[in-house]
N, C-alpha and C positions, 0 to 999 in steps of 0.2 A: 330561499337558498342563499346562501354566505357567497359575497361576491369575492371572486379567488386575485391571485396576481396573476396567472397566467391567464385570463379574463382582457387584465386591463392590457396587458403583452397582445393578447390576439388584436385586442380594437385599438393601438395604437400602432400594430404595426398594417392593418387595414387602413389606415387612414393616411398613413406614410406611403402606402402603394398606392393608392389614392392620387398625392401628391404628383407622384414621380408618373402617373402613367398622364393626366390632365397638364403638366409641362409638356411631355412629349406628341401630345395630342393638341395642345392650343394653338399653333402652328397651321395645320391644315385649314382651317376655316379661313385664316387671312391670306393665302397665296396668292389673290385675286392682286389686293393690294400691295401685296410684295413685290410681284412683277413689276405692276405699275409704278412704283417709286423708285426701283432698282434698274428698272429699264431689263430685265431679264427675261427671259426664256423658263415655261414653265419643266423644262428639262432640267436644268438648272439647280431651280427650286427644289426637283423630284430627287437630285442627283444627293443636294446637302439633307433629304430626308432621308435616304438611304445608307447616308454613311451615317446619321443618328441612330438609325436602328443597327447597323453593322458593330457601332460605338456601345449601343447599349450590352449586343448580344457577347462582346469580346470581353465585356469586365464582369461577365455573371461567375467566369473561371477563378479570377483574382483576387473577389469578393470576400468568396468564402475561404480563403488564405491567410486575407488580410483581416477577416474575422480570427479563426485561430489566433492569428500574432498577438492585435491589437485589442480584440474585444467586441462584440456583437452590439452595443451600444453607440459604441464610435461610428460605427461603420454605417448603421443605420442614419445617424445625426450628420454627415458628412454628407448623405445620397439624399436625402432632404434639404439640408441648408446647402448642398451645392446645386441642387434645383432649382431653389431659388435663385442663387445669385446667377447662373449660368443663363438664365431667364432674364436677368436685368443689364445682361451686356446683350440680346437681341434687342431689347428694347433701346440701347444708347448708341446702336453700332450708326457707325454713317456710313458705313458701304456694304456691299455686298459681302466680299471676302473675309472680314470680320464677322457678318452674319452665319458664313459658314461655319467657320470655327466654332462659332457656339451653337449651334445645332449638335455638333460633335462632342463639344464640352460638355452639353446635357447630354445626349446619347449615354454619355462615358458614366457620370455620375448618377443619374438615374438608375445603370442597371446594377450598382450597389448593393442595392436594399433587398431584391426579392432572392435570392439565394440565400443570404443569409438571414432571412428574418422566416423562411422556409424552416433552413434548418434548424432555428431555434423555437419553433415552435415545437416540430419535429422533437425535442428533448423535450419539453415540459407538459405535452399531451400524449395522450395512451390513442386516446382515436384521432391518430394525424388525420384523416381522411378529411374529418367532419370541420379538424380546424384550418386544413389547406383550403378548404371548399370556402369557407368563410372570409377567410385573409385574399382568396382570388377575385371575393367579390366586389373589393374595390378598386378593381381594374374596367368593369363591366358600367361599377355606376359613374366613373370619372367618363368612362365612354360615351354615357348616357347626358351627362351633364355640360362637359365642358364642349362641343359644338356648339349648341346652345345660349349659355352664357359668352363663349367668346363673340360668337358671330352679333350678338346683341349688342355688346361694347363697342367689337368692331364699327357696325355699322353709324352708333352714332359719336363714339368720340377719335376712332383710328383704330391701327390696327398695335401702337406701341403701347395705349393704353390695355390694348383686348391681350396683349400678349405678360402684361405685368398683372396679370390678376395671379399666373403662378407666383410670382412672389407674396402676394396677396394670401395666398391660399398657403404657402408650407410657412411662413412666420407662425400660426397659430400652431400648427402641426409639430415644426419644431420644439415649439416650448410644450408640449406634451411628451415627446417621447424623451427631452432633457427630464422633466420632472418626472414623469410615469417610469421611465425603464429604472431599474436599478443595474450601477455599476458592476458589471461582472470580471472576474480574473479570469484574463485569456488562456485557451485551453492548452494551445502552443507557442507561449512567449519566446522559447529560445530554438526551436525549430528553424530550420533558414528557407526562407521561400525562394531561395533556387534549387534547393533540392526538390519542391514541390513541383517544381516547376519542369520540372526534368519530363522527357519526351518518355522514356521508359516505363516511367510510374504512372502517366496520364494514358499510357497504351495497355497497359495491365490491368487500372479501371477499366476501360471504356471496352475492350475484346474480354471484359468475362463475359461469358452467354447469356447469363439472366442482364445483366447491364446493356448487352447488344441487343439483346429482344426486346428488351423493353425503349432502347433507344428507335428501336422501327417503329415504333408504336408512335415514339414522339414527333418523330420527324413527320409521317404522312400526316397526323394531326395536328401540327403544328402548320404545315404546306395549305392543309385547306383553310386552319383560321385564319393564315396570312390572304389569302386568296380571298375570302368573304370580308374580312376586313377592310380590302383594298375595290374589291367592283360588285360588292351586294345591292347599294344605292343605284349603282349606273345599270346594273342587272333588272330591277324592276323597272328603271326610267325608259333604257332601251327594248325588254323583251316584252313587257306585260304594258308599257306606256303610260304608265303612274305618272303622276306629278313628282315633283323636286319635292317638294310637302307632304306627299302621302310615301315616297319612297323615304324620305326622313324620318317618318312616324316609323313605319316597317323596320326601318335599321336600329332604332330609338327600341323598338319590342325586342330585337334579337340581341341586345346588348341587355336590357333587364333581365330578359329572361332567363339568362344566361347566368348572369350573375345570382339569381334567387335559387335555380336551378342545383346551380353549381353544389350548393351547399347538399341537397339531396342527396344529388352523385358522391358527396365524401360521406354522408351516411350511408347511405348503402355501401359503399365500396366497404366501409369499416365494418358493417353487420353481415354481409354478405359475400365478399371477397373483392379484390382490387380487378380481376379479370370480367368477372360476371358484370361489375359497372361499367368498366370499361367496353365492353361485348352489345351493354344497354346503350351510351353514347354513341359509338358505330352505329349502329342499326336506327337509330331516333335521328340520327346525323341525315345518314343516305335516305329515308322513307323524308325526310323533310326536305332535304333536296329532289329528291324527284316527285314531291308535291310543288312544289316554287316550279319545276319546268313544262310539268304537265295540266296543271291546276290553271281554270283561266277565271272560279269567282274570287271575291276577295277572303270570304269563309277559309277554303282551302288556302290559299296564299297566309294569311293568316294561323291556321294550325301549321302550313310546312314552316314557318317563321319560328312559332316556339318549341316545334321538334327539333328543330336545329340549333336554337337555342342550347337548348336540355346536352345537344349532342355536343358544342361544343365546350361542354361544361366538363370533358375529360380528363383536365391538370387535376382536379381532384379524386383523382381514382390513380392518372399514369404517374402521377410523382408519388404519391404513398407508396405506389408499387416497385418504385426505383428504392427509395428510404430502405423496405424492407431489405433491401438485395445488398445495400452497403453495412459496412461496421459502425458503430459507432464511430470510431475515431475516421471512416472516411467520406463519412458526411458532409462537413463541410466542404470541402475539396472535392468531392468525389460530381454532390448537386450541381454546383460551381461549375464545374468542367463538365459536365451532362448538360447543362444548360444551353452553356455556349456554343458546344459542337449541334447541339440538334436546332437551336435558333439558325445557325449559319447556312448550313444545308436547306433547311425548309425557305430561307427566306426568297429562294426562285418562286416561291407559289403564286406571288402575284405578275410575277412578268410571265411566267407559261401560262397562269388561267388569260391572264390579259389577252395575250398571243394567240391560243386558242379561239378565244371571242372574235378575233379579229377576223380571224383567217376561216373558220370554222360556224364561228354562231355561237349560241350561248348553251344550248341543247349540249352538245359535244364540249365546250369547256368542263359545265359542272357534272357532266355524265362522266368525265374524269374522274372528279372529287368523289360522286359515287361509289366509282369501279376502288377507286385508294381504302376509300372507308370499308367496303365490302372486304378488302386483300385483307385488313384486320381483323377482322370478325374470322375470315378463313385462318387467321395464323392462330387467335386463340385457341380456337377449337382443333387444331392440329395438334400444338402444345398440350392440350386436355386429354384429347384420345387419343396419343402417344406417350402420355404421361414424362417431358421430355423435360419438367419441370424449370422452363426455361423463366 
């Protein structure tokens, strides 16, 4: 088989998400040491990750604007190479409050690239599913990786050297999607991004009904990935009493699995429908989470791991399904602002599961995430046999 261009498009822009999600991720593993040299409060610490992901989730709207303008190449080379650098003022900062900022600065630049290199895929493939599922999957393996590798660095040369491997990492990246993309003319050069910007146009998207039901979809699974993301390690540490090493292996399986999965979920979604995969994820979600609550050998704990997996492998099934519902021309803008508003809302999910756990147990946290996954499943099937074609 003739290897195509939009081949070398999907796997550079895979490896550019790659990039930007292993910045925003190399951070966690050295808190320990941050504290320690900043003399801070891991409150703090939690407070400048928080506004990176709030940072990431506000420019997923702007993105795809500033693609239109400028061109789907730039934009991508900008959320990469400012990756990088944004990465090497955490490593020169001398204080705290300069470390903030750039936590921010990455947040901001990193959420660049996946809206728009969504939507341009979205234009040059027929089965978006199968190539969202793929492009998502180097989020899954940076997840898998960069723990790992940084905490290694960390441990034995610091944590400025463990945080400069992103720079390390999008230099090569860079000079792939400079050489690999070709130059595109922008779709709306003379368009003015305050009119895009305008509160009317962004409420006319987001309340059409197929864009609102599908936005439900994203947010309650969006709520739980943030939520597993953030206390699935301290979940098998505290409820099932794993080691720090077996519950790392555990998180390590639902992060590939996820990612290998994913890709599935966008063939099916494509051969079968974007509902019926999405209805698959629900239900492989919840049966996997209440394998992990109920399950006490390690067999069980292990299958609810890659059920859950498989389930949180949903972006490729729920954004094809948004794609179809937009115009071409409100694609970029349309992803863009779908992004942002359903990242923003969803990103309570780790402080209520958290809260829950607290107050509750862990039983009644993820028996939440359950009941949220199950509400899906119930609205599909509503939509289906009301024929409400939402």
């Amino acid at each position: 088989m003739r290897w195509q261009y939009r081949t070398t498009v999907l796997a550079v822009c895979t490896l550019a998400l790659f990039v930007t999600v292993f910045g925003r991720l190399a951070i966690s593993p050295v808190v320990p040491d941050l504290a320690a040299e900043f003399e801070i409060s891991n409150t703090m610490i939690g407070a400048s990750l928080t506004s990176m992901w709030i940072a990431y989730a506000l420019t997923q709207f702007p993105s795809g604007i500033l693609a239109d303008r400028y061109g789907d190449r730039l934009i991508i080379l900008i959320s990469v190479s400012g990756t990088g650098l944004t990465a090497l003022i955490l490593v020169a900062t001398p204080g705290f409050g300069i470390f903030f900022l750039g936590t921010v600065l990455l947040g901001a630049v990193a959420g660049l690239h996946y809206s728009v290199a969504t939507t341009l895929l979205t234009r040059i493939y027929d089965n978006i599913g199968t190539a969202i599922g793929v492009h998502n999957a180097g989020a899954p393996l940076a997840g898998l990786v960069t723990p790992i590798v940084v905490s290694w660095v960390a441990v034995r040369y610091g944590w400025r050297p463990a945080i400069l491997l992103t720079t390390i990492v999008a230099l090569p990246v860079f000079g792939l999607v400079f050489l690999s993309l070709r130059s595109n003319e922008p779709r709306a050069p003379n368009q003015s991004i305050r009119e895009q910007l305008q509160l009317d146009v962004a409420l006319k998207v987001l309340l059409r009904p197929s864009v609102l039901f599908t936005g439900v979809i994203a947010v309650i699974a969006e709520f739980t990935w943030q939520a597993l993301a953030s206390f699935l390690p301290a979940f098998f540490v505290q409820y099932h009493g794993y080691s720090t090493t077996l519950a790392g292996i555990l998180f390590g399986v639902y992060f590939v699995s996820q990612g290998f999965l994913q890709v599935g979920v966008g063939f099916f979604a494509d051969r079968f429908g974007r509902d019926r995969a999405i209805g698959v994820c629900m239900l492989a979600g919840g049966i996997g989470l209440l394998l992990l609550v109920i399950g006490s050998g390690l067999t069980l704990i292990v299958a609810g791991t890659l059920l859950l997996g498989l389930g949180m492998g949903w972006g490729a099934a729920v954004f094809p399904r948004l794609m179809d519902r937009l115009s071409e021309d409100e694609r970029a803008f349309g992803f863009g602002l779908f992004r942002t508003v359903y990242m923003v809302i969803a990103a309570s999910g780790s402080v209520i599961v958290g809260l829950l756990a607290d107050l509750f147990g862990w039983p009644v946290s993820f028996g939440l995430l359950i009941c949220l996954l199950s509400l899906v499943c119930g609205l599909l099937i509503i939509n289906q046999l009301l024929q409400m074609e939402y």
